[in-house]
C-alpha positions as CSV (number, residue, x, y, z in Angstrom):
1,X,0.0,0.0,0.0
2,X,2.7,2.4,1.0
3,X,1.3,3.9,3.8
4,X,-0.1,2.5,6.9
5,X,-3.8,1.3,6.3
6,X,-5.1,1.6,9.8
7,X,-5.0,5.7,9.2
8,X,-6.9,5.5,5.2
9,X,-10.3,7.2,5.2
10,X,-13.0,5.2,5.1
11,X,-15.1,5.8,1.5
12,X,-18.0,6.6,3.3
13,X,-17.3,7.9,6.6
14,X,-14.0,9.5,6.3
15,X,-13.2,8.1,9.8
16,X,-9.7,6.3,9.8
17,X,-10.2,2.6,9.1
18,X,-9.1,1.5,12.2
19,X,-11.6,3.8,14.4
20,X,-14.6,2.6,11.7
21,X,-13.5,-1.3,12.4
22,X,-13.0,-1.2,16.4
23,X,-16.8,0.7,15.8
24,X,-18.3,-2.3,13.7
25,X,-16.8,-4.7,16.0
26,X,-18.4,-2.9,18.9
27,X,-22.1,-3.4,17.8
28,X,-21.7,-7.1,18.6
29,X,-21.1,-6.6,22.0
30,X,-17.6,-7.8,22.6
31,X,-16.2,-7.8,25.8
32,X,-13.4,-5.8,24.9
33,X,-11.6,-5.1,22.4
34,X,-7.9,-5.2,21.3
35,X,-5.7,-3.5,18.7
36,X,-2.3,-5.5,17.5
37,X,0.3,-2.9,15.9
38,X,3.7,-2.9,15.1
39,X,6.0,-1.3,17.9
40,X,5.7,2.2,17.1
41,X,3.1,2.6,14.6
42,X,0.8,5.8,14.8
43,X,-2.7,4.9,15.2
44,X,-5.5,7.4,15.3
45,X,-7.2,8.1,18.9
46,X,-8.2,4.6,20.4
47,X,-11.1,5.0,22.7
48,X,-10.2,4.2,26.6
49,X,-11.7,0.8,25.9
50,X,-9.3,-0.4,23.4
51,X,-6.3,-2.2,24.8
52,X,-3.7,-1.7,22.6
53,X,-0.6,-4.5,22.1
54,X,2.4,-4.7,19.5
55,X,4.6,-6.8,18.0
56,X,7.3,-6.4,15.9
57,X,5.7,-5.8,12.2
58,X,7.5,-8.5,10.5
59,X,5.9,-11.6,10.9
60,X,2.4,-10.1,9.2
61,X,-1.0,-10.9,10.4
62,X,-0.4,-13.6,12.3
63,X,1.9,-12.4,15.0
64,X,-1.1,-9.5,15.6
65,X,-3.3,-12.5,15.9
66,X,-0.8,-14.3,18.2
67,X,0.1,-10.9,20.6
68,X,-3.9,-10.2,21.0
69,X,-4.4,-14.2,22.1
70,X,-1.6,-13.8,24.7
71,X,-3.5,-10.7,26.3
72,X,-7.0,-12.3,25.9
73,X,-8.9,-13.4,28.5
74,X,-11.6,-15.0,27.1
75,X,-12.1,-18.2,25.2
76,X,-12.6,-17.1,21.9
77,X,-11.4,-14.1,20.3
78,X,-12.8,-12.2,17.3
79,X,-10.1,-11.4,14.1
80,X,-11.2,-8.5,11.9
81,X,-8.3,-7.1,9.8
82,X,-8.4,-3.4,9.7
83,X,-8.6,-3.2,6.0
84,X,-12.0,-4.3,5.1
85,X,-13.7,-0.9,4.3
86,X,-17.7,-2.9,3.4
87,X,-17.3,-5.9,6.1
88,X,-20.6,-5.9,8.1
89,X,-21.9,-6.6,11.5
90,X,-24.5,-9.2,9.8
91,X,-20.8,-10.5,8.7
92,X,-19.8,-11.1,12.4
93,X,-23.2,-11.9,13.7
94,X,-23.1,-15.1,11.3
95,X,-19.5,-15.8,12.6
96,X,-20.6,-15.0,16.1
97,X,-23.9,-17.5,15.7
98,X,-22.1,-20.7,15.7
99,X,-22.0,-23.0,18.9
100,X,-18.0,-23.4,19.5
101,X,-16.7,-25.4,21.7
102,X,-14.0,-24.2,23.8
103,X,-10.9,-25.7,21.5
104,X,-12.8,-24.8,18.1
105,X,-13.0,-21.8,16.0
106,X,-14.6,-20.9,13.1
107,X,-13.5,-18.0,9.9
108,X,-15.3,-16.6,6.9
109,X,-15.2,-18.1,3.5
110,X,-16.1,-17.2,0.2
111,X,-16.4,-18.6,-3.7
112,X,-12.7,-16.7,-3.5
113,X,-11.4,-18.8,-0.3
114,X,-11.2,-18.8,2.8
115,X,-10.8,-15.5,4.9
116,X,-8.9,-16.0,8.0
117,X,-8.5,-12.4,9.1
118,X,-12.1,-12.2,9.8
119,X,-12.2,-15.3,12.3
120,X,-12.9,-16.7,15.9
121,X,-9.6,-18.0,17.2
122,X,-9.8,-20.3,20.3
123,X,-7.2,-19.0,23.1
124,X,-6.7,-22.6,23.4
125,X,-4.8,-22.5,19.6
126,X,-1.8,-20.4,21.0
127,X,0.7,-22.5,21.5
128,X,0.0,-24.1,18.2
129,X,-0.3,-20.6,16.3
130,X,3.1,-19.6,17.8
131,X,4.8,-23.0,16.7
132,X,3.2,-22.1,13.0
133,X,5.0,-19.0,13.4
134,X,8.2,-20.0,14.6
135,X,8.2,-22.8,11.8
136,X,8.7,-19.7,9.2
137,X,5.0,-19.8,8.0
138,X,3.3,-16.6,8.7
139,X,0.1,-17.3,7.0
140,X,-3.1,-18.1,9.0
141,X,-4.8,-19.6,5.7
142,X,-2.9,-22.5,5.5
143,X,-2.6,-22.8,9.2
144,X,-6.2,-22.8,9.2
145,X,-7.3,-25.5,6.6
146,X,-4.1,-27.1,6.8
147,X,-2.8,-28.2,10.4
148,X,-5.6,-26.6,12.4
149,X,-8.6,-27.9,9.9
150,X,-9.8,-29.7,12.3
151,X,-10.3,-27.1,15.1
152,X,-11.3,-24.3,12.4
153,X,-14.3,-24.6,10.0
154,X,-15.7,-22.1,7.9
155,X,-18.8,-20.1,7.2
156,X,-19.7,-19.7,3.7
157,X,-20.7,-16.1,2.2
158,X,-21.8,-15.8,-1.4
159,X,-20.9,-12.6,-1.7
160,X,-17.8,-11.2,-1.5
161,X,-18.2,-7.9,-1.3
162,X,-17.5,-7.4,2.5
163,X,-14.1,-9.1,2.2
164,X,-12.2,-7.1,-0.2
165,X,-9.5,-5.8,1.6
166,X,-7.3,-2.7,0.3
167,X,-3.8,-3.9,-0.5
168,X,-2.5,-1.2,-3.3
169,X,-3.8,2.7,-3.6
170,X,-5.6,0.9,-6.7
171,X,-8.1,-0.9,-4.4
172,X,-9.2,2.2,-2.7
């Protein structure tokens, strides 16, 4: 992209894409909610609520996932990647509508693949997330329908709308 994405405009608010994600995330009720950033990075205002943890910024999204799991209290944690300008809450609701147990997880799939960076992680995955990591893989796709496949299964969305994510000024 060139520049940091959690600071682009959103196309219809304006807001920074970070504030309009940690805003969609809050109308499902979570119990709190966490921002993973790279040591250093500027982020807009966070509201009080927002706990905010880093990692280093080289081992891409999964690290993020893997710093927020290590703060988390819960059982299950909710991924949304801040660069998903049209995700939804009906999005999250359908994640959020599945019965998990408390070693299971489920992430969003569509006709294009599977979409791990809107997901509910387990905490229970952490140790296996971090030996992914440490193995040199980085990517949660193939962690997730390759060694985790049967801890993490998918909901299916037709359209694809709400996943495409901004990688290059292009997509904007």
């Amino acid at each position: 992209m060139g520049r940091d994405k959690a600071l682009l405009p959103h196309p219809t608010t304006g807001q920074p894409l970070l504030r309009r994600q940690l805003d969609l995330i809050a109308t499902v009720n979570p119990a709190s909610r966490l921002v993973s950033a790279r040591e250093g990075q500027e982020l807009p205002l966070l509201p009080s609520d927002v706990i905010r943890m880093n990692d280093d910024g080289s081992s891409g999204p999964l690290a993020g996932i893997i710093a927020a799991l290590k703060v988390w209290q819960g059982e299950h944690l909710l991924i949304v990647a801040v660069d998903l300008p049209q995700l939804t809450t009906t999005v999250l609701e359908q994640l959020l509508a599945r019965d998990l147990d408390r070693d299971c997880g489920v992430y969003a799939e569509t006709p294009l693949g599977p979409e791990p960076l809107v997901s509910i992680v387990p905490a229970t995955l952490l140790p296996k997330l971090a030996a992914h990591l440490a193995s040199g893989d980085r990517s949660p796709r193939r962690l997730f329908t390759g060694p985790l496949a049967s801890q993490m299964s998918s909901v299916f969305f037709e359209d694809t709308s709400p996943f495409r994510n901004w990688n290059k000024p292009d997509d904007i």
